[in-house]
PDB file of N, H, CA, C and O in Angstrom:
ATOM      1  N   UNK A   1      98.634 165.513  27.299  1.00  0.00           N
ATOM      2  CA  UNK A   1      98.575 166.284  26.079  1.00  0.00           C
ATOM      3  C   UNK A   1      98.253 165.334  24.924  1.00  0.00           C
ATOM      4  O   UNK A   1      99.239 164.837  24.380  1.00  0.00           O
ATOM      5  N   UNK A   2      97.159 165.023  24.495  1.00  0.00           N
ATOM      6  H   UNK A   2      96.358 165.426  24.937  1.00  0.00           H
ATOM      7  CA  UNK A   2      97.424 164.760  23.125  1.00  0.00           C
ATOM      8  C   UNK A   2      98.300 164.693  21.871  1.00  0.00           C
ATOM      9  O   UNK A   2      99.081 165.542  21.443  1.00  0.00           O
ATOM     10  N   UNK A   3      97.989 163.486  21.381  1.00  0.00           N
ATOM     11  H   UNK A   3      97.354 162.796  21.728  1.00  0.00           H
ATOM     12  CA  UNK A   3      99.200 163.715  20.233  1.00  0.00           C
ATOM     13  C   UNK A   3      98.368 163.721  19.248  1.00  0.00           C
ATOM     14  O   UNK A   3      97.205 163.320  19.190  1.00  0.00           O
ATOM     15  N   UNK A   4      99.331 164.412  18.140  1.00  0.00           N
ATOM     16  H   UNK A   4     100.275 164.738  18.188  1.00  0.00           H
ATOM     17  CA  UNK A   4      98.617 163.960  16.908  1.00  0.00           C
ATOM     18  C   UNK A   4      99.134 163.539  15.880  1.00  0.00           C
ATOM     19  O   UNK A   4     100.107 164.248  15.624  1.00  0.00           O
ATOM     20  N   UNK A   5      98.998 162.749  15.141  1.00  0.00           N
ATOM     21  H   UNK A   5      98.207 162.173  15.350  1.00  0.00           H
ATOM     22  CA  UNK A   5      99.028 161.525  14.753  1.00  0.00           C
ATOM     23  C   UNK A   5      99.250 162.041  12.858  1.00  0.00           C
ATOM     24  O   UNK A   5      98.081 162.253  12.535  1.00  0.00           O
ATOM     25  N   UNK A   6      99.671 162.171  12.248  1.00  0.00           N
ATOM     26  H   UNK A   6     100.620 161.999  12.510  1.00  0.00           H
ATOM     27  CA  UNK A   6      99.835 162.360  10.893  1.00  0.00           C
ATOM     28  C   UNK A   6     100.071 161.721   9.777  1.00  0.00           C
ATOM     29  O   UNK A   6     100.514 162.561   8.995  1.00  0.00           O
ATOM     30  N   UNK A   7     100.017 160.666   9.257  1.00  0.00           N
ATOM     31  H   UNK A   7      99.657 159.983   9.892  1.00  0.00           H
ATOM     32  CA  UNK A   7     100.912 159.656   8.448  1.00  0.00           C
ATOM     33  C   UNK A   7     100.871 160.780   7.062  1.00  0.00           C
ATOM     34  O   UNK A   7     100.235 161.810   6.836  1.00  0.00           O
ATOM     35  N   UNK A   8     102.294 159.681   6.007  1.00  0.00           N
ATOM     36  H   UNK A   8     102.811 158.844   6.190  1.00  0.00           H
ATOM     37  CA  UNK A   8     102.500 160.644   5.250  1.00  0.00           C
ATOM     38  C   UNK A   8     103.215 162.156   5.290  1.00  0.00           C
ATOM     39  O   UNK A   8     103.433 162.877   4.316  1.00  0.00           O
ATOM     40  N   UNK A   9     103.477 162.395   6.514  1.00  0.00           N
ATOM     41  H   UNK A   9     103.299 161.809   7.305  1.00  0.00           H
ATOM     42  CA  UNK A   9     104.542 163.601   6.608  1.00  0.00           C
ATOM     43  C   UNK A   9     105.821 163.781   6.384  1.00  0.00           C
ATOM     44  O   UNK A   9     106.506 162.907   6.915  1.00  0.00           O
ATOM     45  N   UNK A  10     106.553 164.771   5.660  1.00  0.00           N
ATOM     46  H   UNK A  10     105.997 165.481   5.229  1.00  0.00           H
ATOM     47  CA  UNK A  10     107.921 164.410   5.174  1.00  0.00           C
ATOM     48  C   UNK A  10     108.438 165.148   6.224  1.00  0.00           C
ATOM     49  O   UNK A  10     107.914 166.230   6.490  1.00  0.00           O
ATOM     50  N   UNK A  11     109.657 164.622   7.054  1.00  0.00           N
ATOM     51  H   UNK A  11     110.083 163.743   6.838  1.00  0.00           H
ATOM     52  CA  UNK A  11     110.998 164.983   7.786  1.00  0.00           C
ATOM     53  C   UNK A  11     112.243 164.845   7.340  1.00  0.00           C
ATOM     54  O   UNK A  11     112.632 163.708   7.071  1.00  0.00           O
ATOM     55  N   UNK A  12     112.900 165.690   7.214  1.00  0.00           N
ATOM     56  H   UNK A  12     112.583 166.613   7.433  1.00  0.00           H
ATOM     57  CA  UNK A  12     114.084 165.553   6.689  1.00  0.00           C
ATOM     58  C   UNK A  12     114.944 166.055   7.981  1.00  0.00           C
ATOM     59  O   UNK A  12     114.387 166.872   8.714  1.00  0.00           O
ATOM     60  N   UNK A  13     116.233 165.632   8.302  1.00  0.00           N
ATOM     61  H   UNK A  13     116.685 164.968   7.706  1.00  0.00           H
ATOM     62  CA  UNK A  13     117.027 165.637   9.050  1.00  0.00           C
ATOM     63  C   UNK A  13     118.301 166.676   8.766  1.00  0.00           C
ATOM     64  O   UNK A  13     119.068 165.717   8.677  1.00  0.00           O
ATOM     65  N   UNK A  14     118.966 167.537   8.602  1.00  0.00           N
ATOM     66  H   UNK A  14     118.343 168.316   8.674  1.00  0.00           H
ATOM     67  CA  UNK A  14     119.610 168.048   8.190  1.00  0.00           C
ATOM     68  C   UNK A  14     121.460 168.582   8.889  1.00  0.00           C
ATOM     69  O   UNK A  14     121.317 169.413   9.786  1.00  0.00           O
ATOM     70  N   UNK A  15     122.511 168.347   8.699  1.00  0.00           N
ATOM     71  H   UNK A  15     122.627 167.673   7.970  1.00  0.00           H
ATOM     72  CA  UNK A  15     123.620 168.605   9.060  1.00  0.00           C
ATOM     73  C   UNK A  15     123.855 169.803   8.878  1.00  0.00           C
ATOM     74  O   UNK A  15     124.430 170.079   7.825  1.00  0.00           O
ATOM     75  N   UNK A  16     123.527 170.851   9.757  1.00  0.00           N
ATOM     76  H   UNK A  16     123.060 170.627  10.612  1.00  0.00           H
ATOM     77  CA  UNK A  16     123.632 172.451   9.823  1.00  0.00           C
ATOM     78  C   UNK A  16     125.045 172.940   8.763  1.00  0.00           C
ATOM     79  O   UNK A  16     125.117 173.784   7.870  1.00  0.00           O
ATOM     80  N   UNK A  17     126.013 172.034   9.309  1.00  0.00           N
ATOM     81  H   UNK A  17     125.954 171.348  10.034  1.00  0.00           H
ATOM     82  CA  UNK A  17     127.428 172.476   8.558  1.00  0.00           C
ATOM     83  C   UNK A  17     127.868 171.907   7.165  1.00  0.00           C
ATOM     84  O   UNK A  17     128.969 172.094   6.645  1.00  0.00           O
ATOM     85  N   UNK A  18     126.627 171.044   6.547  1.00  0.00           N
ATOM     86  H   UNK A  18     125.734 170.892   6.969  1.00  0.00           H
ATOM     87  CA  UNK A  18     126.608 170.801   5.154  1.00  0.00           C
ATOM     88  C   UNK A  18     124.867 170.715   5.099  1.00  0.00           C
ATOM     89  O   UNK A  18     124.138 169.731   4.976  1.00  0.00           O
ATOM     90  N   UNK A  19     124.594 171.932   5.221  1.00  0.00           N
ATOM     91  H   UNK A  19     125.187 172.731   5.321  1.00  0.00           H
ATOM     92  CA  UNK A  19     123.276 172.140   4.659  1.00  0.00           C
ATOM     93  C   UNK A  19     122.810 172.137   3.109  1.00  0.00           C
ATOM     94  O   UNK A  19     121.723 172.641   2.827  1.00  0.00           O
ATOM     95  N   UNK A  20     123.448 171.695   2.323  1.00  0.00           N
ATOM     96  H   UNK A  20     124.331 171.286   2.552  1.00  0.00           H
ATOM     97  CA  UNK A  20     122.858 171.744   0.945  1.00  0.00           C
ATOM     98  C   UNK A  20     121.823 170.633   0.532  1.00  0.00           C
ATOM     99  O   UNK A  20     120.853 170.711  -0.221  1.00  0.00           O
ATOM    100  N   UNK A  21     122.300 169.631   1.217  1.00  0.00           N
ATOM    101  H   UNK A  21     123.089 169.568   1.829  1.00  0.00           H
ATOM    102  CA  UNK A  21     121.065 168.146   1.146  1.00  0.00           C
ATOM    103  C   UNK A  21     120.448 167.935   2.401  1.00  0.00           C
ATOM    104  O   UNK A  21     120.804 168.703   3.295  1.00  0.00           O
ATOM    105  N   UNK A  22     119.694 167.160   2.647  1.00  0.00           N
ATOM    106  H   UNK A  22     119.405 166.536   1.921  1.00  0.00           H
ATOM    107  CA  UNK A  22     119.284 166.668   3.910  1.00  0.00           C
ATOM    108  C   UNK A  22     120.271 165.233   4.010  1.00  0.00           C
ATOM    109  O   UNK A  22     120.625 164.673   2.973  1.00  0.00           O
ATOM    110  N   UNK A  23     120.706 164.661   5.500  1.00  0.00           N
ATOM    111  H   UNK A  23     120.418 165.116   6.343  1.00  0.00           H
ATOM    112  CA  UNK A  23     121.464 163.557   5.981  1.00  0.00           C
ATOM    113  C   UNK A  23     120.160 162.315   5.458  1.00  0.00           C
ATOM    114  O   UNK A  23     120.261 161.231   4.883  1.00  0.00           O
ATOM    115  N   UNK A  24     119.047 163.043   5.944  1.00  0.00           N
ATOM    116  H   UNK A  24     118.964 163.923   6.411  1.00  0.00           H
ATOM    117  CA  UNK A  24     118.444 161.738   6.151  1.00  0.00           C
ATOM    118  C   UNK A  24     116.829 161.934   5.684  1.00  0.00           C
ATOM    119  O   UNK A  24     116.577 163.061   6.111  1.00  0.00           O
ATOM    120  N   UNK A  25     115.693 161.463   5.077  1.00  0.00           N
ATOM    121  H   UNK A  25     115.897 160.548   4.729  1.00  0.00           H
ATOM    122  CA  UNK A  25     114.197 162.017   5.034  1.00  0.00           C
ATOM    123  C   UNK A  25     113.947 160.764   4.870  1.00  0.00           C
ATOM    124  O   UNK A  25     114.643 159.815   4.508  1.00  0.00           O
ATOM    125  N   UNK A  26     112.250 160.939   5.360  1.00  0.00           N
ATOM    126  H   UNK A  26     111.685 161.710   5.654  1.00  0.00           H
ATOM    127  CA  UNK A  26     111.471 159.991   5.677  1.00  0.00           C
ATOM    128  C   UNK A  26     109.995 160.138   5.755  1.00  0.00           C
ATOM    129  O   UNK A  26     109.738 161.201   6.318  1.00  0.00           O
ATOM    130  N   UNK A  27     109.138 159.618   5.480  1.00  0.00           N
ATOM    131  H   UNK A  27     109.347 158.754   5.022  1.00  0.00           H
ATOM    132  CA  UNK A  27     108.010 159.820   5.465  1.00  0.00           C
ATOM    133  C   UNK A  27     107.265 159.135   7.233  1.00  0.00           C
ATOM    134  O   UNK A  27     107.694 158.247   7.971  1.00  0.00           O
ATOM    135  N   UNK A  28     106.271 159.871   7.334  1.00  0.00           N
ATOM    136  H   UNK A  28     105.923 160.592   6.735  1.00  0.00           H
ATOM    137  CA  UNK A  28     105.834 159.316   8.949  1.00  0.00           C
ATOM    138  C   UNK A  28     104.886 158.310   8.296  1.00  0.00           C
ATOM    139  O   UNK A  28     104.274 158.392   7.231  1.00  0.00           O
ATOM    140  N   UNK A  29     104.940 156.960   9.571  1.00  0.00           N
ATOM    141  H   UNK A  29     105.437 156.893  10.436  1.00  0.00           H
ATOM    142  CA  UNK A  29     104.123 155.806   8.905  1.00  0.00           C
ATOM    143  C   UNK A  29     102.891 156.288   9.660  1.00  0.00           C
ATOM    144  O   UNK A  29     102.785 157.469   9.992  1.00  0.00           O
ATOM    145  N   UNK A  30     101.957 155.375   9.932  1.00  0.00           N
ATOM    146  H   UNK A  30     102.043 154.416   9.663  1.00  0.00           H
ATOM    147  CA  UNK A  30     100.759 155.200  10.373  1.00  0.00           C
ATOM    148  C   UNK A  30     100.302 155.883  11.520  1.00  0.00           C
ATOM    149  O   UNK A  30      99.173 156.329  11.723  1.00  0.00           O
ATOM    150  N   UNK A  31     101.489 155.926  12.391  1.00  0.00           N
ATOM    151  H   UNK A  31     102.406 155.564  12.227  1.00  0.00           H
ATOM    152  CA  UNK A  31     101.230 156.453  13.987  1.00  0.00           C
ATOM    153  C   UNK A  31     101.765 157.754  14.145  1.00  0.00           C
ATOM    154  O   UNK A  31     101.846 158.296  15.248  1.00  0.00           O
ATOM    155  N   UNK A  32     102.222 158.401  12.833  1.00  0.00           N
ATOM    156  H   UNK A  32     102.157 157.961  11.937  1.00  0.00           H
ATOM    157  CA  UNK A  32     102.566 159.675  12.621  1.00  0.00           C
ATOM    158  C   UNK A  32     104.068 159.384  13.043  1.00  0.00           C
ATOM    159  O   UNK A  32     104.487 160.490  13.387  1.00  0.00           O
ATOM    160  N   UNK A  33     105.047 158.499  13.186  1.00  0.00           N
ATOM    161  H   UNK A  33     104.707 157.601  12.906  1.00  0.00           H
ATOM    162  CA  UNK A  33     106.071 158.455  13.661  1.00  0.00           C
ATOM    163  C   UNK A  33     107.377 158.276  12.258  1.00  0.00           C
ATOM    164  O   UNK A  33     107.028 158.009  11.108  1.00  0.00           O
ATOM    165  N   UNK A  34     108.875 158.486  12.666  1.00  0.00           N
ATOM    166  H   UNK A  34     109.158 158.703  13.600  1.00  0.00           H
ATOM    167  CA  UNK A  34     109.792 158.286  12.079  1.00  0.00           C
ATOM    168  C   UNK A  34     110.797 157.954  12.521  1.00  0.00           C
ATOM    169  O   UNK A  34     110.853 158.177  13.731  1.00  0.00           O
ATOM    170  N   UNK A  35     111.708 157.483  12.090  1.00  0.00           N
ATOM    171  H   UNK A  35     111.663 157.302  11.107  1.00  0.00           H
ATOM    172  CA  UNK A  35     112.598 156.877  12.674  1.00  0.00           C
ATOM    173  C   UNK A  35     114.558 157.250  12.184  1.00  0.00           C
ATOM    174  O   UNK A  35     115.067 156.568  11.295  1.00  0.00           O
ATOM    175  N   UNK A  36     115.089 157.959  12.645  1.00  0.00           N
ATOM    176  H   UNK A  36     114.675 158.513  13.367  1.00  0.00           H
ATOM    177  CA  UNK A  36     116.532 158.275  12.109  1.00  0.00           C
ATOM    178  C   UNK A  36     118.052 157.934  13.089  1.00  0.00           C
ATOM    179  O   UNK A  36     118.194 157.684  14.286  1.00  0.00           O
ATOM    180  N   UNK A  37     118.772 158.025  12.265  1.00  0.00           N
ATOM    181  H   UNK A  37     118.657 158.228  11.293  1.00  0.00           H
ATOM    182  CA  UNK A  37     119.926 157.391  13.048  1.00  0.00           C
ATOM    183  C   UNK A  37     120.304 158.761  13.786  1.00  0.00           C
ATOM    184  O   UNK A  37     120.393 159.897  13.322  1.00  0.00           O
ATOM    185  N   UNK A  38     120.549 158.154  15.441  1.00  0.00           N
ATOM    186  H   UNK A  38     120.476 157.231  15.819  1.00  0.00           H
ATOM    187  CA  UNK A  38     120.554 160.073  16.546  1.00  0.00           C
ATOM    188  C   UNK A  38     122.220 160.026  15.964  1.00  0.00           C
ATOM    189  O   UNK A  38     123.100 159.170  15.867  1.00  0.00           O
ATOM    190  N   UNK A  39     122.078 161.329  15.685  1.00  0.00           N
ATOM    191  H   UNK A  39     121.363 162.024  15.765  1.00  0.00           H
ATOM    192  CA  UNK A  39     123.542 162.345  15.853  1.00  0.00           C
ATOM    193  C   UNK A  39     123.938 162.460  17.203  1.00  0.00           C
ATOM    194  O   UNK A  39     123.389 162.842  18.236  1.00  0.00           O
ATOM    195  N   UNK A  40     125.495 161.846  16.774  1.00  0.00           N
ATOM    196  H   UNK A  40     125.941 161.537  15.934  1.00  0.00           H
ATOM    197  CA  UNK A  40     126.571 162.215  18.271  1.00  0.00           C
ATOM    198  C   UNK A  40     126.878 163.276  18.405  1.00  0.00           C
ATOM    199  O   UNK A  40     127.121 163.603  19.567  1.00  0.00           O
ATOM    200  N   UNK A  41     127.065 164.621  17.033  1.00  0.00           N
ATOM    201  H   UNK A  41     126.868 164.355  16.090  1.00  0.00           H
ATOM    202  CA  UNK A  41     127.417 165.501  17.889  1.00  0.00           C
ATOM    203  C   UNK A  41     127.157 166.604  16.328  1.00  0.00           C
ATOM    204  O   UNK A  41     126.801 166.364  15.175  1.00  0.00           O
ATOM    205  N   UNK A  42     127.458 167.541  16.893  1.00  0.00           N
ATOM    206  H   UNK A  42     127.747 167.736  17.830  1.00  0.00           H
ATOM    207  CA  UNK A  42     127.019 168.623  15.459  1.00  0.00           C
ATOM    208  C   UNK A  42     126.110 169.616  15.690  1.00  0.00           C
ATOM    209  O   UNK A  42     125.505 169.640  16.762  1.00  0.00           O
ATOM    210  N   UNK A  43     125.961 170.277  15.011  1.00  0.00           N
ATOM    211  H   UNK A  43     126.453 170.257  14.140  1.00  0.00           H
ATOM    212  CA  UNK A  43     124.386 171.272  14.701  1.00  0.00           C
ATOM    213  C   UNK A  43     123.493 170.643  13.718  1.00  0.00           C
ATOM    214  O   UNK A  43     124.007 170.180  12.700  1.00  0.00           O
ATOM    215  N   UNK A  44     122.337 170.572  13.875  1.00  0.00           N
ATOM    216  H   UNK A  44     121.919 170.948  14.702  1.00  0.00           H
ATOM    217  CA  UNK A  44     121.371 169.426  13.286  1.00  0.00           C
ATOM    218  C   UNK A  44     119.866 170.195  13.054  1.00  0.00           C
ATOM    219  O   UNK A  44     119.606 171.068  13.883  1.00  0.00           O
ATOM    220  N   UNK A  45     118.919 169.953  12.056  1.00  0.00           N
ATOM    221  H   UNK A  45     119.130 169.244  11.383  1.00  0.00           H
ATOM    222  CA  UNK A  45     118.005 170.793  11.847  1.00  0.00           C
ATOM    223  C   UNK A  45     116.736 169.506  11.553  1.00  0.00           C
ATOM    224  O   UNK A  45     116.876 168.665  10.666  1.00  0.00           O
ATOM    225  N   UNK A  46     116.004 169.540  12.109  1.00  0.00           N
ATOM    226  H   UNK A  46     115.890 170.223  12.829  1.00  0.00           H
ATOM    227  CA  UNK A  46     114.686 168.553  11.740  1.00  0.00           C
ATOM    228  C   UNK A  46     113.592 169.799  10.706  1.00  0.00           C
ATOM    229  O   UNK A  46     113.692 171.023  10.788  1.00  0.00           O
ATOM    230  N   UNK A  47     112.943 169.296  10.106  1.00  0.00           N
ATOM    231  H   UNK A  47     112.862 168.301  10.039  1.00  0.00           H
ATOM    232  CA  UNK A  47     112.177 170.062   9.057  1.00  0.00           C
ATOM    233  C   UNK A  47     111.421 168.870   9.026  1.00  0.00           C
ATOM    234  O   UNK A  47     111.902 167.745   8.888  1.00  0.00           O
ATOM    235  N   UNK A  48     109.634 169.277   9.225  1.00  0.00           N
ATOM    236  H   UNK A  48     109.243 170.191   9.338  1.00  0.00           H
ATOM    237  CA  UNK A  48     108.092 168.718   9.194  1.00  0.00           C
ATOM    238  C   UNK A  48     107.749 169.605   8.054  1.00  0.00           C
ATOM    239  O   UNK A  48     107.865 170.823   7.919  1.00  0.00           O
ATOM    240  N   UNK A  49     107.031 168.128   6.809  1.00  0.00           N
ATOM    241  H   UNK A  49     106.937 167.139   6.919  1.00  0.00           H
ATOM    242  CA  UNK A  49     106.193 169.515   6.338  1.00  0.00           C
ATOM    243  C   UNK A  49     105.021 168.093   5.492  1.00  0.00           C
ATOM    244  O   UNK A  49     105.324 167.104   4.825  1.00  0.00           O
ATOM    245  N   UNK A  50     103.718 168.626   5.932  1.00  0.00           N
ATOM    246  H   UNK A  50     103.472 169.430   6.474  1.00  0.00           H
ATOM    247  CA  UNK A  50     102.842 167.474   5.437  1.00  0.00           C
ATOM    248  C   UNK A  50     100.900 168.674   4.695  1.00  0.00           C
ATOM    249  O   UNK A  50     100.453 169.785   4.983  1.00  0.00           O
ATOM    250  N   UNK A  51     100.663 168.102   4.209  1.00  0.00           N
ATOM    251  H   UNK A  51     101.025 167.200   3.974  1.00  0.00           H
ATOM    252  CA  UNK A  51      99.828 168.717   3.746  1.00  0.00           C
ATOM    253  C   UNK A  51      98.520 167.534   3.589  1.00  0.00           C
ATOM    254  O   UNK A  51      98.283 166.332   3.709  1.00  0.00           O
ATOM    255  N   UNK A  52      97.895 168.839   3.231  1.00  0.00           N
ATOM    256  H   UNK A  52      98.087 169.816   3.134  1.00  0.00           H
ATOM    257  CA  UNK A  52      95.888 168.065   3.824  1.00  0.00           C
ATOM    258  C   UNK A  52      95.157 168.535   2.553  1.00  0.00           C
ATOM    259  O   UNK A  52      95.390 169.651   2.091  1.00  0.00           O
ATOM    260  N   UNK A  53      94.199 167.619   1.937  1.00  0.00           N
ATOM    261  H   UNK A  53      94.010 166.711   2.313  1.00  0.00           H
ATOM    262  CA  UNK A  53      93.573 167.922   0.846  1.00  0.00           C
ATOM    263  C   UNK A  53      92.455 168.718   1.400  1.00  0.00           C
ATOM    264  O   UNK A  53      91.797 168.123   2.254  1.00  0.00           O
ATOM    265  N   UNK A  54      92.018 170.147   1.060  1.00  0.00           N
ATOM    266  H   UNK A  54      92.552 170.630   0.367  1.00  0.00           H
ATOM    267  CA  UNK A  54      90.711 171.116   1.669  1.00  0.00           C
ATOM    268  C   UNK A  54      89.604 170.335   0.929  1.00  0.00           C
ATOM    269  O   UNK A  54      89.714 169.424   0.108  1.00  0.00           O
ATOM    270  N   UNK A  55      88.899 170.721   1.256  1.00  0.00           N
ATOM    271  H   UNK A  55      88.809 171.461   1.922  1.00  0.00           H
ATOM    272  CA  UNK A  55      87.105 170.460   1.356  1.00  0.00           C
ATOM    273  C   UNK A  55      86.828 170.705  -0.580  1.00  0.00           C
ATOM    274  O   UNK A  55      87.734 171.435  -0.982  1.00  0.00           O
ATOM    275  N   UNK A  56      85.999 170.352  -1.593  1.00  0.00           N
ATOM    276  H   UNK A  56      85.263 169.759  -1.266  1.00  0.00           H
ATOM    277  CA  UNK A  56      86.314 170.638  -2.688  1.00  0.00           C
ATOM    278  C   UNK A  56      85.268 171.870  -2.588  1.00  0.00           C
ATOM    279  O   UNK A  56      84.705 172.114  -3.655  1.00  0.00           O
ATOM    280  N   UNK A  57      84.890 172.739  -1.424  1.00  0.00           N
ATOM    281  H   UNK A  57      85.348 172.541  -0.557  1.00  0.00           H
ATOM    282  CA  UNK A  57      83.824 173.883  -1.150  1.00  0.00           C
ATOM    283  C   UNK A  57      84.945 174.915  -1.245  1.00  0.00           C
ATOM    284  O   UNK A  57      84.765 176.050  -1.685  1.00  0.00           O
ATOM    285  N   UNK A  58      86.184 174.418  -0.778  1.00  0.00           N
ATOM    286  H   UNK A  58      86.331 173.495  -0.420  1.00  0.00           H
ATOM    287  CA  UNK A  58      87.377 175.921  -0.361  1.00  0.00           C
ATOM    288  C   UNK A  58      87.503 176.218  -1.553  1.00  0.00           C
ATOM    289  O   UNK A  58      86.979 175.775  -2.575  1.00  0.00           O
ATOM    290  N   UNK A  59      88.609 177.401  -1.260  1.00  0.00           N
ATOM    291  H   UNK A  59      89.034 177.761  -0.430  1.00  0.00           H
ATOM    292  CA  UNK A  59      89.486 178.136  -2.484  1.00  0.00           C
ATOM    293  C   UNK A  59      90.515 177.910  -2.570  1.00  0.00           C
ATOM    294  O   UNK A  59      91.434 178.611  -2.994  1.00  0.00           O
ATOM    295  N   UNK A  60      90.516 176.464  -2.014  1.00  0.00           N
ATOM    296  H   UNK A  60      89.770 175.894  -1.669  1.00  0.00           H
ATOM    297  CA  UNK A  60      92.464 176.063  -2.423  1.00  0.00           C
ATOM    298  C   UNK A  60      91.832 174.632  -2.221  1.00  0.00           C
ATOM    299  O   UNK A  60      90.822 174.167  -1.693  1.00  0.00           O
ATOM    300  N   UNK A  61      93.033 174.129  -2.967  1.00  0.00           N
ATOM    301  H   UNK A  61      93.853 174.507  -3.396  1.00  0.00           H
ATOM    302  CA  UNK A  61      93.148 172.676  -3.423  1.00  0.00           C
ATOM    303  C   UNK A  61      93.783 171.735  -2.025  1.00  0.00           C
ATOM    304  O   UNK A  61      93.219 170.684  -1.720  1.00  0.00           O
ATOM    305  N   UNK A  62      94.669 172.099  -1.450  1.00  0.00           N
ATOM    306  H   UNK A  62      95.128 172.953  -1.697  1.00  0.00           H
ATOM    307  CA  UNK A  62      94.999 171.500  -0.241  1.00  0.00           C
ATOM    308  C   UNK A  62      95.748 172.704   0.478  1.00  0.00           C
ATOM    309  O   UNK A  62      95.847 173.870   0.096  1.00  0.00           O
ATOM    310  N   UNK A  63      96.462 171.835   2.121  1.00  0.00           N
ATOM    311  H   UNK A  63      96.381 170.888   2.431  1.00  0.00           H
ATOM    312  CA  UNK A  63      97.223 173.055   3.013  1.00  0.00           C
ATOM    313  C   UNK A  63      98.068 172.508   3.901  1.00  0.00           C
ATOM    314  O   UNK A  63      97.989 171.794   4.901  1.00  0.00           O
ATOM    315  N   UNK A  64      99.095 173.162   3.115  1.00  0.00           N
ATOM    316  H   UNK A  64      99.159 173.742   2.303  1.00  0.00           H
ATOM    317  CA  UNK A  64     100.354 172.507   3.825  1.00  0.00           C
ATOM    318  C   UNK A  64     101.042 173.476   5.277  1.00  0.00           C
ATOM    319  O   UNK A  64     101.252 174.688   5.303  1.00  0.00           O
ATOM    320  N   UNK A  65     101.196 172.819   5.997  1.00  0.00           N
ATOM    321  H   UNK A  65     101.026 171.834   5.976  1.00  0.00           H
ATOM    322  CA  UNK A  65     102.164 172.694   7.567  1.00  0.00           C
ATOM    323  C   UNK A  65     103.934 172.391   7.298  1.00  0.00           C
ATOM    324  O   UNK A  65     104.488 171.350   6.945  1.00  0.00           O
ATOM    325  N   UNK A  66     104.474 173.649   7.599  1.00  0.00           N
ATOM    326  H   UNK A  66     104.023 174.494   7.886  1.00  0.00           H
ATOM    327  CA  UNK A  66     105.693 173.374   7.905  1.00  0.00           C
ATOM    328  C   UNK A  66     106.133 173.675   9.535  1.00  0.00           C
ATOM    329  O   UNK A  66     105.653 174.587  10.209  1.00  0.00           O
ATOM    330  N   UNK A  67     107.324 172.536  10.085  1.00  0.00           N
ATOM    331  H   UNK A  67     107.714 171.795   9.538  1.00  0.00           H
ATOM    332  CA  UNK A  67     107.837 173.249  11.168  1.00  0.00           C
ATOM    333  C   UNK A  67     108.988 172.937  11.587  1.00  0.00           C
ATOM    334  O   UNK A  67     109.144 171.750  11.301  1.00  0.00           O
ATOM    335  N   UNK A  68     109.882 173.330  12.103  1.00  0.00           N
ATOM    336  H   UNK A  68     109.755 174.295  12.335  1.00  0.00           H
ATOM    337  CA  UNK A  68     111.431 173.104  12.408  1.00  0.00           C
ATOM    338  C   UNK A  68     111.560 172.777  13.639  1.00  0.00           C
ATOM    339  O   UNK A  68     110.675 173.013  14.461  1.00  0.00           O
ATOM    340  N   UNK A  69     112.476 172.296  13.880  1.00  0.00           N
ATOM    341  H   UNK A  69     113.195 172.105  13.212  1.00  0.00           H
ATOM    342  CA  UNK A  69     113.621 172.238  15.393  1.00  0.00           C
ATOM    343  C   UNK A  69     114.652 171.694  14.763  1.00  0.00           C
ATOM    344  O   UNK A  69     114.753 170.574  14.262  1.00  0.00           O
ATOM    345  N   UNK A  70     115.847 173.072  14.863  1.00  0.00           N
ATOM    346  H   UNK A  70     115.765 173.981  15.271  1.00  0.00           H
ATOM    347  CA  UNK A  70     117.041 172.948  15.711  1.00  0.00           C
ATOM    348  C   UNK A  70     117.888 172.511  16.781  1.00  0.00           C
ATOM    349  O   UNK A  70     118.026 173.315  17.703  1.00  0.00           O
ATOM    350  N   UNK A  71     118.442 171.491  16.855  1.00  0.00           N
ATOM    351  H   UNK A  71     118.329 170.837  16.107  1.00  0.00           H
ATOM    352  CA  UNK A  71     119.419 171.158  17.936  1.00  0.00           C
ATOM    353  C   UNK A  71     120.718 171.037  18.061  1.00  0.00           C
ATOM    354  O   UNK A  71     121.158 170.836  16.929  1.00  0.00           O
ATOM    355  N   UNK A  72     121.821 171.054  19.057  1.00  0.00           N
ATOM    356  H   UNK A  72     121.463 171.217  19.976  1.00  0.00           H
ATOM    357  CA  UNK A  72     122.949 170.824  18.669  1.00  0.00           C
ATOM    358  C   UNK A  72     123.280 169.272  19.516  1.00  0.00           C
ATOM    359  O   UNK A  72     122.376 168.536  19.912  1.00  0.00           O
ATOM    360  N   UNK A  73     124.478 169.034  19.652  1.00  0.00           N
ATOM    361  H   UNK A  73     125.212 169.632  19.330  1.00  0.00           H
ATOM    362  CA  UNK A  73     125.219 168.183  20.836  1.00  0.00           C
ATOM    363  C   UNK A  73     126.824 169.155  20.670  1.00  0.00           C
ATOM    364  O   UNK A  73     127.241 169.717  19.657  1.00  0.00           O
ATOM    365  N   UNK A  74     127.422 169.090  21.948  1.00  0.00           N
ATOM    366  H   UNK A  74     127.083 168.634  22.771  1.00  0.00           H
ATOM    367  CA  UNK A  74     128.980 169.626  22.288  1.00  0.00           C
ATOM    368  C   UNK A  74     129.911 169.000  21.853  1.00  0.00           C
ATOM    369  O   UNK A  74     129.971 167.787  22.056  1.00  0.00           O
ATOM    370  N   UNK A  75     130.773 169.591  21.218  1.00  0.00           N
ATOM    371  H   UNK A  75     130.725 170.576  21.053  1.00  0.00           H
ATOM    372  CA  UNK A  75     131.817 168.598  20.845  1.00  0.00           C
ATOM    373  C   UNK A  75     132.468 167.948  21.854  1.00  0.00           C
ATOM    374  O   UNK A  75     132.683 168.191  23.041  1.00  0.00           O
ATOM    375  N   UNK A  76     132.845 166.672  20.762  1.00  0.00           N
ATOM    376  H   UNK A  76     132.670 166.474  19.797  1.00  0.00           H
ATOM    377  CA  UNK A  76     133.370 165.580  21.834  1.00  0.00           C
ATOM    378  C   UNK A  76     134.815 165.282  21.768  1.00  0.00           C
ATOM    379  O   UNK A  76     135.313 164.464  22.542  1.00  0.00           O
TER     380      UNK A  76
END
């Protein structure tokens, strides 16, 4: 499968049970990658969201991509 590769994308990491801030955000470097400290245990929310400058022919200025995953771990 192909990957694809994004730099510049914001991820934010999020603690389901104090959702008002994100734990952790980061921008993806070069290889589209990021890097966060793994959660031992909790409900946890990842949030992608990166955007692309359109063509200066379109009808919009750029276009942004959002996407989630949810995970948990069992308490310990």
């Amino acid at each position: 499968m192909p990957r694809i590769m994004t730099s510049g994308a914001l991820i934010m990491l999020t603690n389901l049970e104090h959702d008002a801030n994100p734990v952790e955000m980061h921008l993806t470097d070069r290889n589209g990658e990021a890097e966060f400290a793994t959660p031992l245990s909790g409900e946890w929310l990842l949030n992608v969201i990166w955007t692309a400058v359109t063509p200066p022919s379109s009808d919009t200025d750029f276009e942004t991509t959002f996407s989630s995953l949810s995970f948990g771990f069992p308490g310990r």
